[in-house]
Structures are given as structure tokens and as C-alpha cells.
C-alpha positions in Angstrom: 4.2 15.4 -15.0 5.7 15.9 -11.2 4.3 11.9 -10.2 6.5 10.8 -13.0 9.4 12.7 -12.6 9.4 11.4 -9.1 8.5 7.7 -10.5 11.4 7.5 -12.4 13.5 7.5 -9.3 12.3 4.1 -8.5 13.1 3.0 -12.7 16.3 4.9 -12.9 18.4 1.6 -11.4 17.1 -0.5 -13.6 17.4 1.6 -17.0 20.0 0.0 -18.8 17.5 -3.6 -18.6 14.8 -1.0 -19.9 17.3 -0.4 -22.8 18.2 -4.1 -23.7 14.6 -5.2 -23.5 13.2 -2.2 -26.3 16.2 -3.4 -28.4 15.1 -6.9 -28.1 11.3 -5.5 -28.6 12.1 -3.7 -31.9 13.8 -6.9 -33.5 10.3 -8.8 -32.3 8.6 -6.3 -33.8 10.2 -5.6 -36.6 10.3 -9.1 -38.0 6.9 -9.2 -39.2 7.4 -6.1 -41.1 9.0 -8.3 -43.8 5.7 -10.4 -45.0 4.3 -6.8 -46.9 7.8 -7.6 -48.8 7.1 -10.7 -48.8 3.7 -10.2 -50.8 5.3 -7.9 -52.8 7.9 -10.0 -53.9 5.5 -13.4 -54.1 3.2 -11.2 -56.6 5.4 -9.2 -58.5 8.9 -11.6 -58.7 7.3 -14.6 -58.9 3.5 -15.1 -59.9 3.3 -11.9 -62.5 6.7 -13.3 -64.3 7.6 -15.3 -67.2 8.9 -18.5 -65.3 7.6 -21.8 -65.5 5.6 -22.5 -62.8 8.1 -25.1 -61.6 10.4 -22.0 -61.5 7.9 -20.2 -59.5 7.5 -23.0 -56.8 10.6 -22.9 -56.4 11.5 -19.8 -55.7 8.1 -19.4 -53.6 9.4 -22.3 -51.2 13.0 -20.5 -51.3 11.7 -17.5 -49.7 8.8 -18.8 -47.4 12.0 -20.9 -46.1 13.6 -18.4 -45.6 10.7 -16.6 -43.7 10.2 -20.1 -41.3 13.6 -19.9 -40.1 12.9 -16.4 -39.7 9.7 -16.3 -37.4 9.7 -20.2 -35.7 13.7 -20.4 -35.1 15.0 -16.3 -34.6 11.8 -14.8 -33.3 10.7 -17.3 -30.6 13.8 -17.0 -28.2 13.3 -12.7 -28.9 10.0 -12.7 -27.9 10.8 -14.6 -24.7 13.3 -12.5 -23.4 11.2 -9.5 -24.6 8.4 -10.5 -22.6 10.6 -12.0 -19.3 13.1 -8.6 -19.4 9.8 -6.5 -19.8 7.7 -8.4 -16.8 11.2 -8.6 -14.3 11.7 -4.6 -14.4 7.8 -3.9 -13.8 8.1 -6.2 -10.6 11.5 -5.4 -9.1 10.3 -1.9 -9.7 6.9 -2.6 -7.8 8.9 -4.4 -5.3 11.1 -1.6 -4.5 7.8 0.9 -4.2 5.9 -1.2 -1.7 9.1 -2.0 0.0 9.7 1.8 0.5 5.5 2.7 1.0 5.9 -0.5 4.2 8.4 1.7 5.6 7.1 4.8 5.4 3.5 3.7 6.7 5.3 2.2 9.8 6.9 6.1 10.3 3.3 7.5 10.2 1.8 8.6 13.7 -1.6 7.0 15.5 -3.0 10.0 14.5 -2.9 9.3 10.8 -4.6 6.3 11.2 -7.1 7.5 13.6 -8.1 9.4 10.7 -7.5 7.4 7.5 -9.4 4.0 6.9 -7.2 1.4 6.8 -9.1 -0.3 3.4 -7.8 3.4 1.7 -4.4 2.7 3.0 -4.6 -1.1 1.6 -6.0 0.1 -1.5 -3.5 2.5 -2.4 -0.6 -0.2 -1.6 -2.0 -2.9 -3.7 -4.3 -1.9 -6.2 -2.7 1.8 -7.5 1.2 0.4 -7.0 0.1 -2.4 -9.4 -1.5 0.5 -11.6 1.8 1.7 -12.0 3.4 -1.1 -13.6 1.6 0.0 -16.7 3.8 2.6 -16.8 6.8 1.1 -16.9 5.2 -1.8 -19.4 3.6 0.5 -21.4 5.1 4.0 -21.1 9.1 3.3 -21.1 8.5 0.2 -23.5 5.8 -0.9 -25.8 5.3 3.1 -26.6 9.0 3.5 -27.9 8.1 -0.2 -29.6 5.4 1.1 -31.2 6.9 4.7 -32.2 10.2 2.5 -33.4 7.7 0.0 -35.6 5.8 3.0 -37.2 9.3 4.7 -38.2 10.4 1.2 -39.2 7.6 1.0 -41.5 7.2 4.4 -42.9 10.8 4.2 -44.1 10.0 0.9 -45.9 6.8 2.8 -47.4 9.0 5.6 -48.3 11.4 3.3 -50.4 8.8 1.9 -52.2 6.9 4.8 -53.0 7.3 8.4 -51.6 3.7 9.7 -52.6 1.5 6.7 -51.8 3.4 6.8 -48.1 2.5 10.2 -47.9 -1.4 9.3 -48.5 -0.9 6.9 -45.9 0.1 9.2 -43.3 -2.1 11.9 -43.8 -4.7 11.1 -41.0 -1.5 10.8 -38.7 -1.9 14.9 -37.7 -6.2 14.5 -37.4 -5.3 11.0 -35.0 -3.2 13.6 -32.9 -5.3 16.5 -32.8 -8.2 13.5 -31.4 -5.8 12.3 -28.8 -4.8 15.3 -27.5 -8.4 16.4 -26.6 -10.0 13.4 -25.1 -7.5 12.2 -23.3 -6.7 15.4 -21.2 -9.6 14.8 -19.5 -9.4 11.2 -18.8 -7.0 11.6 -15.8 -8.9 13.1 -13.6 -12.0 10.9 -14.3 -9.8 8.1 -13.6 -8.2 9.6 -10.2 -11.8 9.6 -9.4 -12.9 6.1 -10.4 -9.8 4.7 -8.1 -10.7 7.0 -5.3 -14.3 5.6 -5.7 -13.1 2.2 -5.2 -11.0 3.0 -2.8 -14.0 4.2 -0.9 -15.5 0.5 -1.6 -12.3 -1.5 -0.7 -12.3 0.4 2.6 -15.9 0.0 3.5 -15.3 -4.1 3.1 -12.7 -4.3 4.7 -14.7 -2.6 8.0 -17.2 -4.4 7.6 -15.1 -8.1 7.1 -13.3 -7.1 10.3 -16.5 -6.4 12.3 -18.9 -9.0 11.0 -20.0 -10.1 14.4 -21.0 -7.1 15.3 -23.1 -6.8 12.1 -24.8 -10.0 12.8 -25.5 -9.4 16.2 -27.6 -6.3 15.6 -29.4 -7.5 12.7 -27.9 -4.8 10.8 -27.5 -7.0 7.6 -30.2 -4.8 5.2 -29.3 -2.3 6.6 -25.3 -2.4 5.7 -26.6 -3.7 2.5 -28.0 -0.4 1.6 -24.5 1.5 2.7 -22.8 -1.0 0.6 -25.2 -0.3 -2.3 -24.8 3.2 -1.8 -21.0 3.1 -1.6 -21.0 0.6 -4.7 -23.1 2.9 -6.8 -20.6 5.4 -6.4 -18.2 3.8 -7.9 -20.4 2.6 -10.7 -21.2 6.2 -11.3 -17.4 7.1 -11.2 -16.8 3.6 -13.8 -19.2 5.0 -16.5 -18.2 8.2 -16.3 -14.9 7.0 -17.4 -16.7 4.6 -19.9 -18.8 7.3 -22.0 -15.6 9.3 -22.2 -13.6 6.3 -23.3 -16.1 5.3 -25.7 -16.7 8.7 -27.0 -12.6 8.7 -27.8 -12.4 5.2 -29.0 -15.0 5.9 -31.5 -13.7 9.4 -32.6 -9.9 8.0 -32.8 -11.0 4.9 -35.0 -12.7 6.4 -37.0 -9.6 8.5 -38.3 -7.5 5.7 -38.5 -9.9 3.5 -40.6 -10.1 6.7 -43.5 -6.4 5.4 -44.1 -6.8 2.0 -45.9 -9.6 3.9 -47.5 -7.2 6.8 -49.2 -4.9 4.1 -49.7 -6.8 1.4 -51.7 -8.5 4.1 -53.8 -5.3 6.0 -54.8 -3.1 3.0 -55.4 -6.0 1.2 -57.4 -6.2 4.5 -59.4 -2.8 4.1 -60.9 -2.5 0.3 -60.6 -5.5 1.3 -63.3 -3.2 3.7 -65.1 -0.2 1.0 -65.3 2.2 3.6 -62.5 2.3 1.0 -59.4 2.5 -2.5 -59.6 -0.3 -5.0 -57.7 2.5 -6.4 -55.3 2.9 -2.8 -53.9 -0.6 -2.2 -54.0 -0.9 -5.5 -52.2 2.1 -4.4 -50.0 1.4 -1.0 -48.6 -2.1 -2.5 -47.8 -0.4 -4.9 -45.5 1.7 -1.8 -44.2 -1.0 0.1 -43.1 -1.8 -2.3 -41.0 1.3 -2.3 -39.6 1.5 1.5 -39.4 -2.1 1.5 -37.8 -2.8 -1.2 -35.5 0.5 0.3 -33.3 -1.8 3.4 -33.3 -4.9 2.3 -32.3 -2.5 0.4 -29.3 -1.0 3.8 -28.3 -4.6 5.4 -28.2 -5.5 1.8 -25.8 -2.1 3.0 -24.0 -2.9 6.5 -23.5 -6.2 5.1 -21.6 -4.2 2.6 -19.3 -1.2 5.4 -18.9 -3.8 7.9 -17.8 -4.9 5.1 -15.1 -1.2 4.5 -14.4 -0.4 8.1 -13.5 -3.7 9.0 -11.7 -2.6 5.8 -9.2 1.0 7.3 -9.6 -0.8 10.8 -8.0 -2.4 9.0 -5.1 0.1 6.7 -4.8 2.8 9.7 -3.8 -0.2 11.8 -1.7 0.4 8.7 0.6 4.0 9.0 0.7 4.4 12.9 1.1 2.1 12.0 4.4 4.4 14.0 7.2 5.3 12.2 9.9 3.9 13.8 13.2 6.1 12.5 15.0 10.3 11.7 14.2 13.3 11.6 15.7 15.2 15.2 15.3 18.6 15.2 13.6 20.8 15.7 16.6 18.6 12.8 18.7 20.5 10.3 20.3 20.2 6.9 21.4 18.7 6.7 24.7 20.9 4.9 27.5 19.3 2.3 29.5 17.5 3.9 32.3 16.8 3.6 35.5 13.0 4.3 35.0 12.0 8.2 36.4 9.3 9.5 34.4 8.4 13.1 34.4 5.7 15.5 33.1 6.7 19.3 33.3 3.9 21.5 32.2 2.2 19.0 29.7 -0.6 20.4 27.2 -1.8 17.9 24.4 -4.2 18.2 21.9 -5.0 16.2 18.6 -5.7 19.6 16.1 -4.0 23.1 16.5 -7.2 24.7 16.8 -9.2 21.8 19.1 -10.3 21.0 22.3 -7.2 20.7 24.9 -7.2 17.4 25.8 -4.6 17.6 28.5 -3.9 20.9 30.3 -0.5 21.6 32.3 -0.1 18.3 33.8 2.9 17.9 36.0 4.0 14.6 38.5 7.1 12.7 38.8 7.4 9.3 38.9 10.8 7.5 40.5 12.8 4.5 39.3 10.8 1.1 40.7 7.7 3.0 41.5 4.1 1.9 40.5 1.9 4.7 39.4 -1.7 4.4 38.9 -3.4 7.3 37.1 -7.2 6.9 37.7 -10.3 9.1 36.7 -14.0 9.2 34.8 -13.7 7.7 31.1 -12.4 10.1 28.8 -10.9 12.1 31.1 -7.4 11.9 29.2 -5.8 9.1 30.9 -4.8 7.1 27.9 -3.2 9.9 26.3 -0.7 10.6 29.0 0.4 7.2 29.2 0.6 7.4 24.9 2.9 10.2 25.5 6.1 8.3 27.1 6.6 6.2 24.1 5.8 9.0 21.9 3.3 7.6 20.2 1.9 11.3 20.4 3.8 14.4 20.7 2.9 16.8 23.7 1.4 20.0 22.5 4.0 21.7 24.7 6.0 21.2 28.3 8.2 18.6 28.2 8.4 14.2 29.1 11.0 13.3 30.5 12.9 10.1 31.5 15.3 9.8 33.8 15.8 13.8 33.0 16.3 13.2 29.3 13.5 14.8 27.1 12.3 12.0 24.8 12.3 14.3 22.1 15.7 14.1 22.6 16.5 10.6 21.6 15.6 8.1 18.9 12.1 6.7 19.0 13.8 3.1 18.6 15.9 3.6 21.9 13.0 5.0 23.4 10.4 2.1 22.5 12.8 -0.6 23.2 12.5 0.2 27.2 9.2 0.1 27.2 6.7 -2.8 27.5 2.7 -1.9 26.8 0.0 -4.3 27.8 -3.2 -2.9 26.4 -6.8 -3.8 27.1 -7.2 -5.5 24.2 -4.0 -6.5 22.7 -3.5 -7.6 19.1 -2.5 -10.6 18.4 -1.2 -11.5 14.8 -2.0 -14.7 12.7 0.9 -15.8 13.0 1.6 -18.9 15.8 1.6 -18.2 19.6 5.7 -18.4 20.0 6.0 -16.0 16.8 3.4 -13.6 19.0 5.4 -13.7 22.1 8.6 -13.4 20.0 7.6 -10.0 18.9 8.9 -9.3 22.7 12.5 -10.3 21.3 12.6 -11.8 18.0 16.1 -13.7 18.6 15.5 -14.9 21.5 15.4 -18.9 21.8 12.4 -21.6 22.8 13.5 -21.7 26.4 13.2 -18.0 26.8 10.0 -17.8 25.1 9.0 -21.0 27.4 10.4 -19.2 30.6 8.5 -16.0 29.7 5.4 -17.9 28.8 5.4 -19.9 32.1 6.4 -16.1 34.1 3.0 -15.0 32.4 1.0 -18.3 33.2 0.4 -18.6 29.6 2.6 -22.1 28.8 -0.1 -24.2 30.7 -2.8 -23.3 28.3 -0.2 -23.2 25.4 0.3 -26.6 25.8 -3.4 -28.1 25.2 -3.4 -26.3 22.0 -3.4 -28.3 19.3 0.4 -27.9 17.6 1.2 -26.3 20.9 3.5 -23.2 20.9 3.0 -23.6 17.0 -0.7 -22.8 16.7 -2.0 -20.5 14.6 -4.4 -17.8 17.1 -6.2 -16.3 13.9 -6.5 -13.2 13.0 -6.4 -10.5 15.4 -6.2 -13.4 18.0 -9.6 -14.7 17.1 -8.9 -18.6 18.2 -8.2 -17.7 21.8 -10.0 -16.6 24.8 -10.1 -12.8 26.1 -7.8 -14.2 29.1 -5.1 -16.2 27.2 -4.9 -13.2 24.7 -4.1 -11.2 27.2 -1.5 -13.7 28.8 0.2 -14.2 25.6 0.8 -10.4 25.2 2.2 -10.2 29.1 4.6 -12.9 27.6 6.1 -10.8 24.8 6.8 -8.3 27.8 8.0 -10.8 30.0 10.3 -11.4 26.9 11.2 -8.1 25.9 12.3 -7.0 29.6 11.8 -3.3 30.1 12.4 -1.2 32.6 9.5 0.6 32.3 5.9 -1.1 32.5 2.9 0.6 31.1 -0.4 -1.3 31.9 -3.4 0.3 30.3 -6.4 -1.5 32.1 -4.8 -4.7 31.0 -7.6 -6.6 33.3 -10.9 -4.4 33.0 -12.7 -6.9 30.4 -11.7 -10.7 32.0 -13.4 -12.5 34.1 -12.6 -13.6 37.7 -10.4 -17.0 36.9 -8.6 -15.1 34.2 -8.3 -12.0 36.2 -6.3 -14.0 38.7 -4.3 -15.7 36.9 -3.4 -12.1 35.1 -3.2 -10.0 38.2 -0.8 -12.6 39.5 1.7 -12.5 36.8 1.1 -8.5 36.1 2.7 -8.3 39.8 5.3 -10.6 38.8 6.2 -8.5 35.8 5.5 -5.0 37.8 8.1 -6.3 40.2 11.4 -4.0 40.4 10.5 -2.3 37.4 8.8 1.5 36.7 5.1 0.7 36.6 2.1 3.2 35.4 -1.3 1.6 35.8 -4.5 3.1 34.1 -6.9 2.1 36.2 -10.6 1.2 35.5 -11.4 -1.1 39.0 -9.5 0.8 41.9 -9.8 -2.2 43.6 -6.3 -3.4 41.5 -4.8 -0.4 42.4 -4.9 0.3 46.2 -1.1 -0.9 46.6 0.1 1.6 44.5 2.6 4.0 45.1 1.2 6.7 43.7 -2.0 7.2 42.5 -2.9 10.3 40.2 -6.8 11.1 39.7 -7.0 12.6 36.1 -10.2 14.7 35.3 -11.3 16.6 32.1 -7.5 16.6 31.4 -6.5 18.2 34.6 -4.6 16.3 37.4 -6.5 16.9 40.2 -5.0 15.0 42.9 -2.2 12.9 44.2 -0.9 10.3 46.7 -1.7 7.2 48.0 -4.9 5.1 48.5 -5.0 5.3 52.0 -4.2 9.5 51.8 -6.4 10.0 49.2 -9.4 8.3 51.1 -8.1 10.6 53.8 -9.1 13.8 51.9 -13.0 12.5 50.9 -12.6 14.2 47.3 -12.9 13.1 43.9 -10.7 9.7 44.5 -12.9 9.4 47.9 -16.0 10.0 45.7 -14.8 7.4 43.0 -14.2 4.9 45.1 -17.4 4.9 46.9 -19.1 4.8 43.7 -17.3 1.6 42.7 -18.1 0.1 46.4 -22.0 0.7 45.5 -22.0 -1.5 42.3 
């Protein structure tokens, strides 16, 4: 009952709609528990009576008037607002969930998602929010419908005739008992069925994203098979839930159709015996109906509820995710710096108990300076330069800029005076000016032309086809390696920071790009803090300081020309490069 305790949070400011739209759903319901009457009265008042049947037209037409008006004038306009209250709480509900799940996945750390699929993440978003709307539809509304109709019509029964209403309701405790039992268990076969297709959502959207590679390997049967594998699953998990479903279905039914049964025989017994008349014979038949087919929809609820709150459970396992890394509740907004970077005693690792993956790493880097941390693959290079904008959290020591330890300050102050140009940068599908934007999202066209032109990006921008107004695709897919990569120096360009962090932005180009991109990287490096991770030394040499990083130690510093001084590792590197 925790999930929705916690749900109700998210109903809570829209309660008093929730109230107005049961009100208006027990006056839709209600209305057609007047035809039973109505057949009691068009049996009993008018055909089984001494009027001429002139008389008895009459009056028939006066009350099947009466009902016209009744359910084509009053119960139209009901069962539109019913219906439009009902469906505009469920989304501004669902609205306000996603809304709040958007911002709390943007909190999470790189580690998360290193370690989650991304399909999962999607999944739970999307498919198990939308679950949850059947809780609000079904749970806070057409349950207390139904419950209100059944009262409604059990009182009706009871004025009529107190011992046939009391036939009529005696499989109600049996129809409990039933429920009760099988649908205990159906929670945690559904929590399994979603994770299941969780499981296939993710898989797809892997294998969507890297089709290319699938198709250049061949691997088509063979990712088949893993699909078949991870679709079987699921089918497994599906008819799991299906037997056990079935098996309730057919146990709760069968309960609820001994009623009418009870019913017709007693009532018939003293309609025999002259102590009921046929119109209330005729009438409670009608009304057990009524009183069952809201039933038999609470037993169809209690399987979609189950579903609801099994997507409310994983739904609210994403959002108790911690965040590794947040600001503290004293930190401050970070100044705008000068650009001195500083590692005291670093240690990082990715799990409490694994493999040190940076071990007391100590340098200094001064305002305007370009620093190029170089070493073998793997060596931990990439992780250092993930720890200035906290994207990671050292294990222990302390990063500092410009003496302030970034733990310190606000992530946002932080992040805002740094500009990253990756390897392979991401591009949105969004147009080429909304890309470079991200840089600065209010500045105007000449400053996204000036920082397009400072990244020799506009020439090429221009023979697309709409221009600065293209669309690039997803992930960038519509352009080149080299304008990719040109595009994202612009959003830096753009975005202006003091410090640069260039994480072999040029490793994967070829020669005509890698001009054009060296060329405005030193542009861009130009009076600015600048930390190069290298993978060709040969774009490196006019550094000012150059680190060599290996197995998570630094080993050794200075420049190109000292370095090649001392013959060691950088020495040994370097050669190496020279050779192929």
C-alpha cells in the first residue's frame, strides 16, 4: 500500500475534480436504475389492470416519455462531463509524474546509466506511468461508481421486498472470499510480466540504435535468436498471468451467475403461491443485473489495479534512485573563474569494493594554460577529465578550481564554465542552429552565425538543404564525422567558457577535417584553461604541460621537449607513434 500512499501525492491537487466527477458518475449511473421500476410499473400498473387498453397506451407513452427525456436529454450532457472530468485528471496527473520522473532522471549520475539500459528507463517512463492512470480511472472513480450503484440498487431491492433482496445478495460474501484469494497473487505476476517487457523494450531499442552494426556482421540470425529468447520470456511471464487470470475469472463468475439462479427460483415460487407480483419478479431480475454486472467490473478492475500498482512499484524504484552526485545544502554558486584547476590526492573508483581506477593523482593546472594528459588506453585519462565537471565524484582528495572545491558549489555554476568537446559528440534531431544553441539557448542568429563561422562549420552549414534549419537526424546521423564534430565546437564557441576540456576531439577524422578542426580547436583553446586528452601526440607537442597517465597513476610531467629529454614512458610513447 506504500506506492499508493506515495501516488496520492501526485492526485491530492486535483481531489476536489475527483469529487465532482463521481457525483456526476453516480447520477449517469444511477439513471438506468429506473427501467427495473419501469417494468415493474409497465406490468403491474398498467398491463395486469382493469383499464381499457386505450387507458393503458396512454399511460405506457406517459411514462416511456417521461423516460426519453430522462436518458436522450438529462443523461447525455452527464455522461460527457463524466467521461471528459474523468479522462482530464488521469492526464494532468500523468503529466505531473513524467514531468517530475524528466527531472529526476536528469539529477541521476553517468554512473546510473552506465549500468541501466536506457530501453528499461524508457519503459518505465512511458509504458508503467500510463499503467498508472488506471488507478486514478478505475481506483478513485469507477470503483466508488460501482460500490455507489450496488448501494443504490440494493436500497431499491430492499423497498420492494426485504427477503427476495436478501436472496439476491447472498453470493456477495462467497464473490469476496474468491477475490481476496486470487487476486493476492496477481501483483506480483504482473510486476513480473512488465519487468519482462521491460527486458524486450530495452533489447529493441539497442538493437534499433545499432542496426549498422548488426548488418555489417551478418549477425541478423543470430540477434534473431536473442530476440526470440528475450521475447519468450515475456510470453512465459504473459501466460503466467493468463492461467491465473483465467483461473479467477472462471471461479468469480461462476458465483455471480448462482444469483439470478436463487433469484428466478424463489420469486417464481411465490409468484406461484400469489405473495409477489410478476412486475417485481420481472423487476429484481432486471436488478440483479444491475447489482452484478458492477461486480463482475470490480473483479475486471481488481485485474487492471493489480497492473496499475505493480507499474506504481517500479515506477517509484526509479524515482528513489539516489543521486551520486548533488550539490550539498550549504553549496554556493561558483564565481566566474579565472581557470586554475587542481587535483590534491585524487583516488576514484566506480564501486566501494572495486578496482581503484585512479590512485593519488596530484598536478596543478594555471589560468590560460593548456594541459594535455596523455597515456595507454584505459589508463584512466577520461575519468580525470570527468571529474572537473563532476560528472563523477572523486573517491577521495579533493578538485579544485581556482582553490574552491567543486563540491563546494552548485553543479549548475560549475557546468556553466565549462565547454566539453568529446570524440564523438551527440548531436540531437533537432536542426543544426537548435544544436549549436544548446551552447546558449538565448542567444540570437548572428551569434550562433559568428560562432559557427569561429568553428568553420557555417561554410558547410550553408549547402545544406534549409541551411542552419536542417534537421541532422538522430544522433547526428545526416552529417559527416567532421561537421559533427564542428557543429559541437560551435555550441562551445557559443557557450564561452573559461575552461576548455577536449577529450580526443580529433582522433577519428580524417586529414581535411582534422585541419579544419585543429584550426578552430586552437582558436577556441586561445586565452582560455585548456585540458587535452590526447590520443596522437603529434596534436599535443605545444602544450604547456603534458601529464603521462598510466594504470591510474601519474607518472610524469612537463613539457614535450623535457619529457623527450628524460627517454621514459612519454619518450617511449612517442617513438611508438613515430613507427606507425
Amino acid at each position: 500500500m506504500g506506492s499508493i500512499k506515495r501516488y496520492m501525492r501526485f492526485v491530492k491537487p486535483y481531489r476536489w475534480e475527483i469529487i465532482l466527477t463521481i457525483i456526476i458518475g453516480i447520477l449517469k449511473f444511477a439513471i438506468p436504475l429506473f427501467i427495473p421500476i419501469l417494468i415493474k410499473i409497465v406490468i403491474d400498473h398498467i398491463i395486469d389492470t382493469d383499464m381499457t387498453n386505450s387507458e393503458k397506451i396512454q399511460q405506457l407513452f406517459f411514462w416511456l416519455g417521461g423516460t426519453v427525456i430522462l436518458f436522450f436529454i438529462i443523461r447525455p450532457p452527464i455522461e460527457y462531463y463524466r467521461q471528459y472530468f474523468a479522462q482530464h485528471v488521469g492526464n494532468k496527473v500523468l503529466f505531473d509524474i513524467r514531468q517530475e520522473l524528466f527531472g529526476h532522471l536528469q539529477k541521476l549520475s553517468l554512473k546510473y546509466y552506465a549500468n541501466t539500459r536506457a530501453g528499461e528507463v524508457i519503459s518505465r517512463v512511458i509504458n508503467d506511468v500510463e499503467q498508472t492512470k488506471n488507478f486514478i480511472m478505475i481506483g478513485l472513480m469507477n470503483l466508488w461508481l460501482d460500490v455507489a450503484t450496488i448501494l443504490i440498487a440494493i436500497g431499491i431491492m430492499l423497498a420492494m421486498d426485504v427477503k427476495l433482496t436478501l436472496v439476491s445478495i447472498i453470493a456477495l460474501p462467497f464473490f469476496a472470499i474468491s477475490v481476496k484469494y486470487f487476486f493476492g497473487r496477481l501483483r506480483d505476476l504482473t510486476r513480473k510480466r512488465s519487468q519482462a517487457l521491460a527486458h524486450v523494450q530495452s533489447y529493441l531499442h539497442e538493437r534499433v540504435s545499432g542496426i549498422s552494426i548488426i548488418k555489417s556482421f551478418t549477425l541478423e540470425k543470430h540477434e534473431q535468436k536473442i530476440f526470440d529468447g528475450e521475447n519468450g520470456e515475456f510470453l512465459d511471464r504473459a501466460l503466467d498471468h493468463t492461467k491465473w487470470n483465467a483461473k479467477s475469472f472462471a471461479v468469480v463468475n461462476t458465483i455471480t451467475d448462482i444469483a439470478p439462479l436463487l433469484v428466478i427460483g424463489y420469486a417464481g415460487y411465490r409468484v406461484i403461491n400469489g405473495d409477489l407480483s410478476v412486475g417485481t419478479m420481472a423487476a429484481f431480475y432486471a436488478y440483479i443485473e444491475r447489482l452484478y454486472s458492477p461486480l463482475r467490473r470490480l473483479v475486471n478492475s481488481s485485474t487492471t489495479l493489480t497492473q496499475s500498482i505493480a507499474s506504481m512499484d517500479r515506477m517509484f524504484e526509479l524515482m528513489d534512485e539516489d543521486y551520486d552526485v548533488q550539490d550539498k545544502p550549504y553549496a554556493k554558486s561558483l564565481p566566474p573563474v579565472e581557470g586554475r584547476v587542481s587535483f590534491e590526492n585524487v583516488d576514484f573508483q566506480y564501486e566501494k569494493d572495486g578496482k581503484l581506477i585512479l590512485n593519488q593523482i596530484n598536478f596543478n593546472i594555471n589560468p590560460g594554460e593548456t594541459a594535455a594528459f596523455v597515456g595507454m588506453s584505459g589508463g584512466g585519462k577520461s575519468i580525470i577529465v570527468s571529474l572537473i565537471p563532476r560528472f563523477y565524484d572523486a573517491t577521495s582528495g579533493t578538485v579544485k578550481i581556482d582553490g574552491i572545491n567543486i563540491k563546494d558549489v552548485t553543479i549548475n555554476s560549475l557546468r556553466s564554465q565549462i565547454g566539453i568537446v568529446l570524440q564523438d559528440n551527440i548531436l540531437f534531431s533537432d536542426s543544426v542552429k537548435q544544436n549549436i544553441l544548446m551552447g546558449k539557448p538565448d542567444a540570437t542568429d548572428e551569434e550562433v552565425i559568428a560562432a559557427a563561422k569561429a568553428a568553420n562549420a557555417h561554410e558547410f552549414i550553408m549547402t545544406l538543404p534549409q541551411g542552419y534549419d536542417t534537421k541532422v537526424g538522430e544522433r547526428g546521423v545526416k552529417l559527416s564525422g567532421g561537421q559533427k564534430q564542428r557543429v559541437a565546437i560551435a555550441r562551445v564557441f557559443l557557450k564561452n567558457p573559461p575552461i576548455l576540456v577536449l577529450d580526443e576531439a580529433t582522433s577519428a577524422l580524417d586529414l581535411e577535417s582534422e585541419a579544419l578542426i585543429q584550426d578552430s580547436l586552437d582558436r577556441l583553446a586561445s586565452d582560455r584553461t585548456t585540458i587535452i586528452i590526447a590520443h596522437r601526440l603529434s596534436t599535443i607537442t605545444h602544450a604547456d604541460k603534458i601529464f603521462v597517465i598510466d594504470h591510474g597513476k601519474l607518472v610524469e610531467e612537463g613539457t614535450h621537449e623535457s619529457l623527450m629529454e628524460k627517454k621514459e614512458v612519454y619518450f617511449d610513447l612517442f617513438q611508438i607513434q613515430k613507427l606507425d
